[in-house]
TORBALO-622497 format. One line per field, with one value per residue (C-alpha): x, y, z; chain. Coordinates in steps of 0.001 Angstrom, whole numbers, plus 524288, in hexadecimal, padded with zeros to 5 digits. Example, Ala and Ser with C-alpha at 12.3 -4.5 7.8 and 13.67 -1.06 7.14 Angstrom:
<atoms>
px [8300C | 83566]
py [7EE6C | 7FBDC]
pz [81E78 | 81BE4]
ch [A | A]
</atoms>
This chain:
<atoms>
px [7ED17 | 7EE1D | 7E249 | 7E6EB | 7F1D3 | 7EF5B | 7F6FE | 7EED4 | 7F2B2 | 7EC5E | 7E1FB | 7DF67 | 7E652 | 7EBE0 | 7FA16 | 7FCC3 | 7F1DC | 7F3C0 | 7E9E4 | 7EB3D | 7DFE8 | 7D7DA | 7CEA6 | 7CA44 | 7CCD8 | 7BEA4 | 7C02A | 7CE77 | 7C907 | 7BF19 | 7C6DE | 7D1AA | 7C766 | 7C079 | 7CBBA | 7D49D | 7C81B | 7C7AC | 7D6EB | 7D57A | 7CA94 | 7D0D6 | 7D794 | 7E3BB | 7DE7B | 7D733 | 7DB60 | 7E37A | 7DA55 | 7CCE2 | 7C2ED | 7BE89 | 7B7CB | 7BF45 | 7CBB0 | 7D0EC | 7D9D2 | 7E4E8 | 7EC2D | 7F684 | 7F9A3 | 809FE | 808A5 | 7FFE9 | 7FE3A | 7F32B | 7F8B6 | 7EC61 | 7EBF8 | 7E104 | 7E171 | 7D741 | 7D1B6 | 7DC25 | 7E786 | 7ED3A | 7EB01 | 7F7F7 | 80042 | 7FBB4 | 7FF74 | 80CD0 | 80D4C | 80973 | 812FA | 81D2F | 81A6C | 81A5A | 828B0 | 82CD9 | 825AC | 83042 | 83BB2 | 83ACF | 835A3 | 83D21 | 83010 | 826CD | 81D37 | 81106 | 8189A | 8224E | 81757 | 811BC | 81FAB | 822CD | 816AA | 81C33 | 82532 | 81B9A | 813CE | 82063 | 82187 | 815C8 | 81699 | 822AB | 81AE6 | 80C1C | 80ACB | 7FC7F | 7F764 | 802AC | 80C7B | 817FC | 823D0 | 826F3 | 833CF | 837AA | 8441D | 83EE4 | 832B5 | 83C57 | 846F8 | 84085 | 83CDB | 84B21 | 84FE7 | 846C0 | 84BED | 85B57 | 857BA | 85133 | 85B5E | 86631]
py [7E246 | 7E7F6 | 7E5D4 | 7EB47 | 7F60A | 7FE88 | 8087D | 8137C | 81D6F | 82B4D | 8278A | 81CD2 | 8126C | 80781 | 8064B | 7F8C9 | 7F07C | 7E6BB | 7DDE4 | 7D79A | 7CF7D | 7C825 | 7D0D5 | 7CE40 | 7D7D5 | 7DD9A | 7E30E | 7E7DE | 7F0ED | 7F4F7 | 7F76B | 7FEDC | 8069F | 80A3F | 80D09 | 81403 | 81CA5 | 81F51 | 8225D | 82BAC | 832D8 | 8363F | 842FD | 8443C | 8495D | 83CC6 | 83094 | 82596 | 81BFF | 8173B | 80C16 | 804CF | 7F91B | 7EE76 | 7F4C2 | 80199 | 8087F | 80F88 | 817FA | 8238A | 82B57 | 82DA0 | 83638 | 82F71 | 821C1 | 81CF0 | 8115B | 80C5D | 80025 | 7F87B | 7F165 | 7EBB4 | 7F2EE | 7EE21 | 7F488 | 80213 | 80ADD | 814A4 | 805B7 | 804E4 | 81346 | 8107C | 80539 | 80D39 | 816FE | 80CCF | 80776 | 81481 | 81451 | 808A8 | 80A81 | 818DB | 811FF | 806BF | 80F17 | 81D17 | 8265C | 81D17 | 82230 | 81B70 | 81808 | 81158 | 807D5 | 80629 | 80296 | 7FA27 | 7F46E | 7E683 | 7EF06 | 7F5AA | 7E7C9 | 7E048 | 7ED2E | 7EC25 | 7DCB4 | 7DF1B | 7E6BF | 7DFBA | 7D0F1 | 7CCA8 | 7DAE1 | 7DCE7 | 7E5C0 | 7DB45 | 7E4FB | 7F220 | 7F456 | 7FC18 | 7F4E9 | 7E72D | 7EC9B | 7EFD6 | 7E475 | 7D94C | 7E55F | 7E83C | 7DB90 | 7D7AC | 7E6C8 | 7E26B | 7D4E2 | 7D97F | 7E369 | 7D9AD]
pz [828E6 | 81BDC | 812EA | 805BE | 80062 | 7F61F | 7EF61 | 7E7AF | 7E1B0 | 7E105 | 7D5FD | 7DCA1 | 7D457 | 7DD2E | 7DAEB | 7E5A6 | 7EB71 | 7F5D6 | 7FADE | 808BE | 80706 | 7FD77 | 7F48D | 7E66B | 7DCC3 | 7DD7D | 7EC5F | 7E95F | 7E093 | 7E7A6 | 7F3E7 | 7EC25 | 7E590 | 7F055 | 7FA62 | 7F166 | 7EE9E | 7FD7F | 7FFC0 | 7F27D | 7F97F | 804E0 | 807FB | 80EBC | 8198E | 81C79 | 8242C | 81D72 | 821FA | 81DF7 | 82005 | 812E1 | 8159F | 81F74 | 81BCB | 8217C | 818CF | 819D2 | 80FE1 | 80DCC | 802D7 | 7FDC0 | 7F1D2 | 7E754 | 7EDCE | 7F995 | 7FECE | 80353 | 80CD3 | 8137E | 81FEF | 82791 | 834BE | 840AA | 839FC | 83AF2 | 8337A | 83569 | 83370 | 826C1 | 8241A | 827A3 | 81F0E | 81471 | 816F5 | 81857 | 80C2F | 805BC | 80C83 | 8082C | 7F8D9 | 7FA72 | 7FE1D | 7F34B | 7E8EF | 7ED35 | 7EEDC | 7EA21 | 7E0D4 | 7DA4F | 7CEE1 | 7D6B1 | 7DB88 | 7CDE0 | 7C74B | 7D316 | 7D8D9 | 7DAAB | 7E4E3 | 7EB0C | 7EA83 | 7F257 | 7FBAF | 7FF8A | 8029C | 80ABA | 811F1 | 8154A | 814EA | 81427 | 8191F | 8243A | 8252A | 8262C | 823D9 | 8251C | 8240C | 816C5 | 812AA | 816A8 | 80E01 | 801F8 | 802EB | 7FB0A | 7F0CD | 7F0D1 | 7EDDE | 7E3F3 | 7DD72 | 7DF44 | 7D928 | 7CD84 | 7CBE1 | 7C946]
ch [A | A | A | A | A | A | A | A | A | A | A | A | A | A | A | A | A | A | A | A | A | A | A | A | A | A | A | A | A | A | A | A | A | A | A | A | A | A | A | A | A | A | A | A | A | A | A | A | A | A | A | A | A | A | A | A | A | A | A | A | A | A | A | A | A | A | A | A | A | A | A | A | A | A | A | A | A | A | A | A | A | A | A | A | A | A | A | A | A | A | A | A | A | A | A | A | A | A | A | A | A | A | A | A | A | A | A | A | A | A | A | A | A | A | A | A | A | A | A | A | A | A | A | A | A | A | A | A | A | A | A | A | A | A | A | A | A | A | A | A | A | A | A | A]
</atoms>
């Protein structure tokens, strides 16, 4: 189950934050201080997965962005690295080679993408198009 998704860019300003469950405003930004100073630390070279806490955490890099999530210990680890890269996916087919900006100018988008996607900390859907369709719609609506 997912725990919490952030989205961080490479100074370490968070760009999208999704909690999963309940925590007040103090631990939030604790937790994003302290994990996205982890995940900045790292090289390359090292694993995308860490232990902080009861969480473990999983992240991947695409160009200037971490897309950071946390999930408790039972679930797997290379799952969540496919969702990331899915999302990625779907954030490049929406947005045509997403880019920070993109996120920033549209973060109600990447808000409703994202709850397409995870319901209450599961992965409910996976499937790109079903992903994008009520974006689309709402986009030909306020078009007219």
């Amino acid at each position: 189950m997912l725990k919490f998704f952030l989205l961080v860019n490479k100074q370490g300003q968070a760009r999208l934050t999704k909690y999963y469950e309940w925590l007040d405003i103090g631990q939030r930004v604790s937790l994003e201080a302290d994990i996205t100073r982890k995940v900045l630390a790292r090289t390359e070279n090292q694993c995308s997965f860490i232990d902080y806490k009861d969480y473990k955490v999983v992240y991947r890099r695409y160009a200037s962005l971490f897309f950071i999530v946390g999930i408790d210990q039972e679930e797997n680890e290379l799952a969540i690295l496919e969702f990331i890269h899915l999302l990625v996916e779907t954030f490049d087919k929406y947005f045509n080679k997403v880019c920070e900006l993109d996120i920033m100018c549209n973060l109600e988008k990447a808000h409703m993408m994202l709850d397409e996607m995870v319901t209450n900390g599961n992965i409910i859907e996976t499937n790109k198009s079903r992903i994008l369709a009520p974006i689309q719609v709402i986009d030909r609506v306020s078009d007219k």
